[in-house]
C-alpha positions as CSV (number, residue, x, y, z in Angstrom):
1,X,-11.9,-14.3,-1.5
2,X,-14.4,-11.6,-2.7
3,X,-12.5,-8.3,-4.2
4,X,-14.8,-5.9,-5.1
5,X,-13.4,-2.9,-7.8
6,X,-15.2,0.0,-7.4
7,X,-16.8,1.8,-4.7
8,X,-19.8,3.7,-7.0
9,X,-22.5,1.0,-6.8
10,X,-23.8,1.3,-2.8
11,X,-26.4,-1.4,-3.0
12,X,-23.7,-4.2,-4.0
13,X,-21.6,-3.0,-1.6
14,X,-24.7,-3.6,1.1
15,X,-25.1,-6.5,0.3
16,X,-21.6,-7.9,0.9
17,X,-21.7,-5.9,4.3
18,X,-25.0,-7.1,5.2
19,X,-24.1,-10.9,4.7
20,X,-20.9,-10.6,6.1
21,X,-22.5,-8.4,9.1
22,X,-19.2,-6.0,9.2
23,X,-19.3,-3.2,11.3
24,X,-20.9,0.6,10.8
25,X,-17.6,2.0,10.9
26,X,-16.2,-0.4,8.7
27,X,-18.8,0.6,5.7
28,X,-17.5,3.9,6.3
29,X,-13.9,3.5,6.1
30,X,-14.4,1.7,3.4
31,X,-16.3,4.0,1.2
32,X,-14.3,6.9,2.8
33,X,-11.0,6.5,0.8
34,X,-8.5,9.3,2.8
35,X,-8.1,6.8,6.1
36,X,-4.8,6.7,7.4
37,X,-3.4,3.2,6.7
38,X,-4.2,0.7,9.6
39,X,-5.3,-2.9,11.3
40,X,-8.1,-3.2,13.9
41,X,-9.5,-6.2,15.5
42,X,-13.3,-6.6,15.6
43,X,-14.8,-10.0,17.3
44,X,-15.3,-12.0,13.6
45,X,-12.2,-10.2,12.0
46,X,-9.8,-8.1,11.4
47,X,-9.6,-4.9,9.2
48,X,-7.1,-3.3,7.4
49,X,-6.7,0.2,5.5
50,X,-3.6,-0.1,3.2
51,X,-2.2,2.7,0.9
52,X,-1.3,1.8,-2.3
53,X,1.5,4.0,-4.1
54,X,2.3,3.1,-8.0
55,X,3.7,4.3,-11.0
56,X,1.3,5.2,-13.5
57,X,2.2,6.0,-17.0
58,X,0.9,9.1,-18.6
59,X,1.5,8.4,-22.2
60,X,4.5,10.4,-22.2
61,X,8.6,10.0,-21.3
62,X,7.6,10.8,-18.0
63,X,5.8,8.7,-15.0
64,X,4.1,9.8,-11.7
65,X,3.1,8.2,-8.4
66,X,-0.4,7.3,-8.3
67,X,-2.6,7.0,-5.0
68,X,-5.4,4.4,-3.7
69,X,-7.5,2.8,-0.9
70,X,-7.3,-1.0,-0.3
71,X,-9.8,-2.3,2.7
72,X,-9.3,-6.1,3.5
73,X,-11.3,-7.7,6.0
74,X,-10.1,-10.9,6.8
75,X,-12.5,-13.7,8.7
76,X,-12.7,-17.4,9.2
77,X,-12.2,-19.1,6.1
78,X,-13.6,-15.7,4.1
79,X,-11.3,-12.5,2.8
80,X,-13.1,-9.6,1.5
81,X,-11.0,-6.8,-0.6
82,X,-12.5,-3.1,-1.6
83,X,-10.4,-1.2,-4.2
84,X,-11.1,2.2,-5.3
85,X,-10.1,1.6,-8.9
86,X,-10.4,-1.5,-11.6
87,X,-6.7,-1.5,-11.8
88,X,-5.6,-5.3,-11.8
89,X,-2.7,-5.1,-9.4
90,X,-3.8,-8.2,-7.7
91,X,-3.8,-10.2,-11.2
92,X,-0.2,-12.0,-10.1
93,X,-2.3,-13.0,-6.8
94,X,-4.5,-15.0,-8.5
95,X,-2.3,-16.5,-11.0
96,X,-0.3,-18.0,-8.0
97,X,-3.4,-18.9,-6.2
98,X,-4.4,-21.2,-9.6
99,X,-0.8,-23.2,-9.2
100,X,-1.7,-26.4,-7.5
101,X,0.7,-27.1,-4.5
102,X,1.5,-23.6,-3.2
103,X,1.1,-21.9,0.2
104,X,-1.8,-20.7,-0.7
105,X,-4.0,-23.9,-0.8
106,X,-1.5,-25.1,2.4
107,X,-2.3,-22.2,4.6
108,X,-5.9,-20.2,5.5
109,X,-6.9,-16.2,4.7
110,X,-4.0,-15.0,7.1
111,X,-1.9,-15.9,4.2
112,X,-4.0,-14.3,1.3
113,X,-4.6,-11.3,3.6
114,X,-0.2,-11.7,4.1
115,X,0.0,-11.6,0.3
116,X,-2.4,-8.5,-0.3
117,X,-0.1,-6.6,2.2
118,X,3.5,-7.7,0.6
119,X,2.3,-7.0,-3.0
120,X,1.6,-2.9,-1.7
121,X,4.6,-3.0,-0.3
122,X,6.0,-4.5,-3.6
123,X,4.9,-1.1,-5.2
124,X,6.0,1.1,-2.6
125,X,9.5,-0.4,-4.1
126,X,8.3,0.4,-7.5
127,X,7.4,4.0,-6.6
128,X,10.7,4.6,-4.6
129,X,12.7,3.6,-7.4
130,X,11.1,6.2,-9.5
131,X,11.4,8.7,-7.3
132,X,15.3,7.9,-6.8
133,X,15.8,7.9,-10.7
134,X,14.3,11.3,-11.1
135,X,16.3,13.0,-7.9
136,X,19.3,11.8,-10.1
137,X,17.9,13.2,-13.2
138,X,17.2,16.9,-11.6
139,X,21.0,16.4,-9.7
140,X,22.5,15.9,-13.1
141,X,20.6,18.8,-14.6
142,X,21.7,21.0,-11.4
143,X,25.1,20.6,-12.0
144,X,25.1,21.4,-16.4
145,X,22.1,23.5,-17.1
146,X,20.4,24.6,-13.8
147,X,17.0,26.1,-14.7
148,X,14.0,27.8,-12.6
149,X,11.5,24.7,-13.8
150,X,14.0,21.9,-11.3
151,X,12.5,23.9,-8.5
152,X,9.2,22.9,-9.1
153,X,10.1,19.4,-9.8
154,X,11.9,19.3,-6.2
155,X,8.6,20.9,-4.5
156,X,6.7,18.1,-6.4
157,X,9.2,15.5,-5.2
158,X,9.2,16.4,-1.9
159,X,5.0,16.7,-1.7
160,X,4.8,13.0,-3.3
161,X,7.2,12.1,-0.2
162,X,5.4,13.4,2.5
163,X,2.4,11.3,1.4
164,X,4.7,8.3,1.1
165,X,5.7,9.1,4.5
166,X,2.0,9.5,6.1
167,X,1.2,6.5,3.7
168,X,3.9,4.2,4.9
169,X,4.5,4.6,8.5
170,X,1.3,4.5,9.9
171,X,0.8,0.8,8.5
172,X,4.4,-0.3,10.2
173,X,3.1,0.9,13.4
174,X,-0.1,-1.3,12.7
175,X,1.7,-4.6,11.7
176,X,3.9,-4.3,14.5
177,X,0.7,-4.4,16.3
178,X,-0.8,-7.1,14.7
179,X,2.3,-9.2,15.3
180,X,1.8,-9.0,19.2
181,X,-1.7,-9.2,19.3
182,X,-3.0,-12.8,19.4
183,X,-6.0,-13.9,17.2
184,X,-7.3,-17.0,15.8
185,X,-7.5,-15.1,12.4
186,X,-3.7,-14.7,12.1
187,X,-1.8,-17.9,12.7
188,X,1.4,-18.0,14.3
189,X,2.8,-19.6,11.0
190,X,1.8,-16.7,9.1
191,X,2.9,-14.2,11.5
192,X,6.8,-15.2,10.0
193,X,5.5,-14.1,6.6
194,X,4.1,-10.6,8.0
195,X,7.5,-10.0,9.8
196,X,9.1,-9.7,6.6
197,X,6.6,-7.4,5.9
198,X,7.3,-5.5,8.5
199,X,11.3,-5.5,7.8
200,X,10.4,-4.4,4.2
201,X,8.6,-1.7,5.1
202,X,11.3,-0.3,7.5
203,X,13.4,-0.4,4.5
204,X,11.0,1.7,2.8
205,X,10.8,4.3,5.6
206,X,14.1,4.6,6.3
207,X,14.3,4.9,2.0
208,X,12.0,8.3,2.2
209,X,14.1,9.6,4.7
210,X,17.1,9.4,2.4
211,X,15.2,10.8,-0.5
212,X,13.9,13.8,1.9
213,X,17.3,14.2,2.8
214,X,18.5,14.2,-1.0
215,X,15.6,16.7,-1.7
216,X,17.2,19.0,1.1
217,X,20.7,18.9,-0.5
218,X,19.0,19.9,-4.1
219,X,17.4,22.6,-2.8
220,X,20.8,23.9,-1.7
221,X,22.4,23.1,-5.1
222,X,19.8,25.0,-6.7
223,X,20.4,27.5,-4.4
């Protein structure tokens, strides 16, 4: 596994792309951090464009949603990973990967590549819940001390949830893909793991549509 953080210094980047021959359009999605989130199959591997959606703390009482590019190219017996940021998300990764005895030393890249995709969905999670605890916040607010500022917050709310939405679904449609397509690269074994994947991120869909829906119901409380 090569994970590469940071997308600033071109000529290292080259020459993981060179040795590892990926594609001209690969480099470029790569580098080219708004992609929409998906899976394509090239002959030596398969590539993947995830969104990643966290909390990030801004050294105050409140928290916002922050936004990144993962690229994962996963090949025979290699997985290559291209963050935007140094942010160690993937620090619980590679503590499991150090136990002795786990499913990562009993299964190939399909599961490391599996893993990388359930810990982004993991934040999505995260991010959802912080979203629902401040829709309850601005509800309670609405109904004591209703003030022009909530509006903005609601607008806000409902911008970070359109991105969730064009973040999100995208990469369902692509795993449901990936889970019909038949490769040498994804084992059928590991195909059970990305199928809870794929249930999680239903759930997480079908969680923005009730938080749209909230955001809707504010705006005629406010009203």
């Amino acid at each position: 596994w090569i994970h590469v953080q940071g997308l600033h210094n071109v000529e290292a980047l080259r020459s993981v792309w060179d040795y590892f021959d990926l594609h001209p359009l690969v480099r470029e999605d790569i580098v080219h951090t708004s992609q929409r989130a998906k899976i394509e199959h090239y002959p030596n591997y398969i590539f993947f464009v995830l969104k990643i959606i966290k909390r990030k703390d801004n050294g105050t009482e409140t928290e916002s949603l922050t936004h990144e590019q993962i690229s994962v190219v996963l090949g025979k017996d290699w997985v290559l990973t291209f963050q935007e940021s140094d942010d160690p998300i993937f620090n619980p990764l590679l503590q499991r990967i150090e136990v002795p005895s786990n499913r990562f030393r009993r299964y190939g890249g399909d599961y490391l590549a599996y893993a990388i995709m359930d810990t982004v969905v993991d934040h999505y999670f995260e991010s959802l819940d912080l979203i629902g605890e401040t829709l309850e916040e601005i509800e309670d607010h609405l109904l004591t001390n209703p003030q022009e500022e909530q509006i903005q917050q609601i607008h806000n709310l409902r911008r970070d949830l359109i991105h969730f939405r064009k973040s999100v679904r995208p990469l369902r449609d692509s795993i449901n893909s990936l889970m019909r397509e038949e490769s040498e690269l994804m084992s059928e074994d590991v195909k059970v793991f990305v199928r809870d994947v794929a249930d999680h991120i239903t759930q997480v869909v079908e969680s923005i549509e009730t938080g749209r829906e909230m955001i809707f119901g504010l705006y005629d409380m406010y009203n």
